[in-house]
N, C-alpha and C positions, 0 to 999 in steps of 0.2 A: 504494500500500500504506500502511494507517495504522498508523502509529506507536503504541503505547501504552506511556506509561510506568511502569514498577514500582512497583505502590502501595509506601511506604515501612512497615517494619516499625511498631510500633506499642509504644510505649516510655512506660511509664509515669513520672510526675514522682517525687522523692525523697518529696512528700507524700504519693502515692497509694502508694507502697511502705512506707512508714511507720504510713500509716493501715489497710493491708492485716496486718501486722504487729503492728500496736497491738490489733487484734482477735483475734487468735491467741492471745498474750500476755495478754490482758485475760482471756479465755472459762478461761485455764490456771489465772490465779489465783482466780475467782470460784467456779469449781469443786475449788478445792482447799478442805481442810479447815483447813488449815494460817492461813488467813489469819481462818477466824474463829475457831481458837484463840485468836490473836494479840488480836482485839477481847477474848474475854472476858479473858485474862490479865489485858490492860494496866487493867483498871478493878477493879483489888487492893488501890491506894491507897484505896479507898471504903472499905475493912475499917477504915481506921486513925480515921476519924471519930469512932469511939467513944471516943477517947482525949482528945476536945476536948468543953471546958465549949460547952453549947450557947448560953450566954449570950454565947460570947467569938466565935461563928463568923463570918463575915463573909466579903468577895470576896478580901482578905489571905488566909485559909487555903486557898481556893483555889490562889492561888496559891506556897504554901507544900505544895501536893499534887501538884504539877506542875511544879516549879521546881525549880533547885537552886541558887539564888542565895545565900539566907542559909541553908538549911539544907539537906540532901543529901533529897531525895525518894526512895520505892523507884521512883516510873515515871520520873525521868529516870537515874537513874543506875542502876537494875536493869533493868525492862523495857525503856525506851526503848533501850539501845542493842544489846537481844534482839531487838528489833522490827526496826531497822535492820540485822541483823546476818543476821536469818533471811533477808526480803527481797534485801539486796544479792549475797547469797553466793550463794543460790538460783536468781539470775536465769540466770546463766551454766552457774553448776555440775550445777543438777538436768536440763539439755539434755545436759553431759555424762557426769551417771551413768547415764540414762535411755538412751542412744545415741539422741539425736534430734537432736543435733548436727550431724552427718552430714546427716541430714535438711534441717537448717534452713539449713544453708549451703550445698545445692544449688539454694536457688531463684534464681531471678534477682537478687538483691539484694548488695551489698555490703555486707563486713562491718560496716564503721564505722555501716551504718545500723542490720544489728542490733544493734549494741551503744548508739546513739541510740536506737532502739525502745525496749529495753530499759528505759534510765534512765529515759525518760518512763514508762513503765509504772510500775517501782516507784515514780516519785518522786509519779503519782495514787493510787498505791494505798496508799500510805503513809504520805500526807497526810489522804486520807479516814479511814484507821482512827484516827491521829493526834485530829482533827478529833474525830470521833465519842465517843476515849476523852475529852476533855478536856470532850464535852459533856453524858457522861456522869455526869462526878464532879462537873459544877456543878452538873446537877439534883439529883443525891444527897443535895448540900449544902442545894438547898432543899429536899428533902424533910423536911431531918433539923430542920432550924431553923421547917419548917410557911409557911415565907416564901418565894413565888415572886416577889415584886415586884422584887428585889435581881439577878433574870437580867435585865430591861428596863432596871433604873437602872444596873448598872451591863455592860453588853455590851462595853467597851473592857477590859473586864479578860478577859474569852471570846474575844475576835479577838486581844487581843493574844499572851494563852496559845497561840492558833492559829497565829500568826506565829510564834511561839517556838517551840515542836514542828514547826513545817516547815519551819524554819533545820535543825535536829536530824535531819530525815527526809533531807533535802537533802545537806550532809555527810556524817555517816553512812554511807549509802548509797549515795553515790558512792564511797567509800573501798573498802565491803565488794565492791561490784560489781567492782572495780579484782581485790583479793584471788581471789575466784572464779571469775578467769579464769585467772587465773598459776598458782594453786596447784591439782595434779591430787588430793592427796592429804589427807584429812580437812581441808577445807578451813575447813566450819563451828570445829572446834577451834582452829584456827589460829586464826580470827577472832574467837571470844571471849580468844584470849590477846592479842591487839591490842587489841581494845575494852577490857578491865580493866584492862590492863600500864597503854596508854595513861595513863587516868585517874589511876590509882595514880602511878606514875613521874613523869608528869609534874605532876601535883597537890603530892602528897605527897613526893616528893622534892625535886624541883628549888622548890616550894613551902617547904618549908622553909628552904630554903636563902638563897631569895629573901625571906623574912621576912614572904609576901604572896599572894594569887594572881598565880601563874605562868602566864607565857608561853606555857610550853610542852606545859601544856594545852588541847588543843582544845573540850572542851566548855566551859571558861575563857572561852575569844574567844566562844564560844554565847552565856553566859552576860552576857559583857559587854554584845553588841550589845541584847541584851533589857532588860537594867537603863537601856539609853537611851534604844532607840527604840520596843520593845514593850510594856514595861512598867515604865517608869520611877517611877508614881507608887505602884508595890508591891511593886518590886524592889529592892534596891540592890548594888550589885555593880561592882569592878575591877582592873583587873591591874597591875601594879607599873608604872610608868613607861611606861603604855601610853594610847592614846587610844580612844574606842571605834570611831571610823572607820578607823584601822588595823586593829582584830580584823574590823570589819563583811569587809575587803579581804583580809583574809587567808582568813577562809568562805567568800570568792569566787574569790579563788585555788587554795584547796584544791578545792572543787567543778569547774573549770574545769579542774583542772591534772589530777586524779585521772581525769576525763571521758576526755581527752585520752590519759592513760597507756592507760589504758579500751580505746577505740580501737587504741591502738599493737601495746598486746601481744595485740590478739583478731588483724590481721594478721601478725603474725609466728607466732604459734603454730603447731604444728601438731596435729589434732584426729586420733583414731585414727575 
């Protein structure tokens, strides 16, 4: 009598459940309306050109439109952190006001992977609108000044804006993701009182106090790692008694540690 062994079940890798996952996730946001609000919003700062001698324009006002180093920008400190704010919160929370929840966490996959899915999701798609608005307001710039030669001469000021806003997308959005998991209850609200408090409080309070930029601002450590390592020859920017490779370590802790929170509380939770 022959023997035959039990073919073994058939168990997909953490990648192939991730890239199964990342496709679901992807198709939710391309088809939502929500994300190319987002594009056109964030390219608002283009209105403000008109308030600049065209004689005086240059790759600096760029950076000056997109930055909040020396001077407060509307897209980093209004939109940007609407942008990160919609995306983060959204990932988790619009599964649970939608009741697909349930759904999503009956398939074969473990939580932590959704919630890994997840952040890579927003943190491509986030990156790309990111990317996109910043390459939008450079062209604008050349439009406006009839000079396109100054996007080829100077491209280190376009990638480094691009690093800069995806430190921004990175943080950010891990923070917000963390939030719209924990909180059942108007969660977006909550999270713009965290994204403004934040800033304020920690800027503007503890900032004065400190006689300097403060610590205890997070877009602060943003803005540091940028004035060193992204755009140091357009930026200037730093924090009281700080180095910039501490703030770099701290964005990496926050993103890494908030991940992690991420994770924790999507298994403990319980989903109705």
């Amino acid at each position: 009598m022959n023997y035959q062994r039990p073919e073994k079940e058939y168990s997909p890798s953490i990648f192939e459940k991730i890239i199964f996952l990342a496709e679901i996730f992807f198709a939710k946001f391309l088809y939502d309306k929500k994300t190319y609000i987002l594009i056109l919003i964030s390219i608002v700062p283009l209105l403000t050109l008109g308030y600049y001698d065209i004689s005086e324009i240059s790759e600096s006002t760029f950076v000056s439109l997109v930055s909040s180093g020396d001077n407060t920008s509307v897209l980093s400190f209004v939109i940007l952190p609407l942008i990160c704010l919609i995306l983060g919160i959204s990932a988790i929370a619009e599964e649970k006001e939608n009741k697909t929840i349930s759904q999503l966490l009956a398939r074969p996959v473990k939580r932590e992977e959704i919630v890994l899915t997840k952040w890579i999701t927003i943190m491509i798609i986030g990156i790309v609108i990111v990317c996109i608005d910043a390459l939008i307001i450079y062209l604008g710039i050349c439009i406006h000044i009839q000079d396109f030669s100054i996007l080829l001469e100077h491209l280190d000021v376009l990638i480094g804006a691009w690093l800069y806003l995806g430190l921004w997308v990175a943080v950010y959005c891990t923070i917000f993701l963390f939030l719209g998991i924990i909180i059942d209850k108007n969660p977006l609200g909550w999270g713009l009182v965290v994204a403004y408090f934040e800033a304020f409080f920690g800027q503007f309070i503890f900032g004065l106090a400190a006689g300097g930029n403060s610590a205890f601002s997070i877009s602060n450590h943003i803005n540091h790692v940028a004035a060193e390592y992204f755009l140091s020859d357009y930026l200037t920017f730093s924090i009281t008694d700080m180095y910039p490779l501490q703030s770099l370590l701290i964005c990496f802790g926050i993103i890494v540690g908030f991940l992690a929170l991420s994770m924790f509380s999507m298994n403990r939770k319980d989903f109705p």
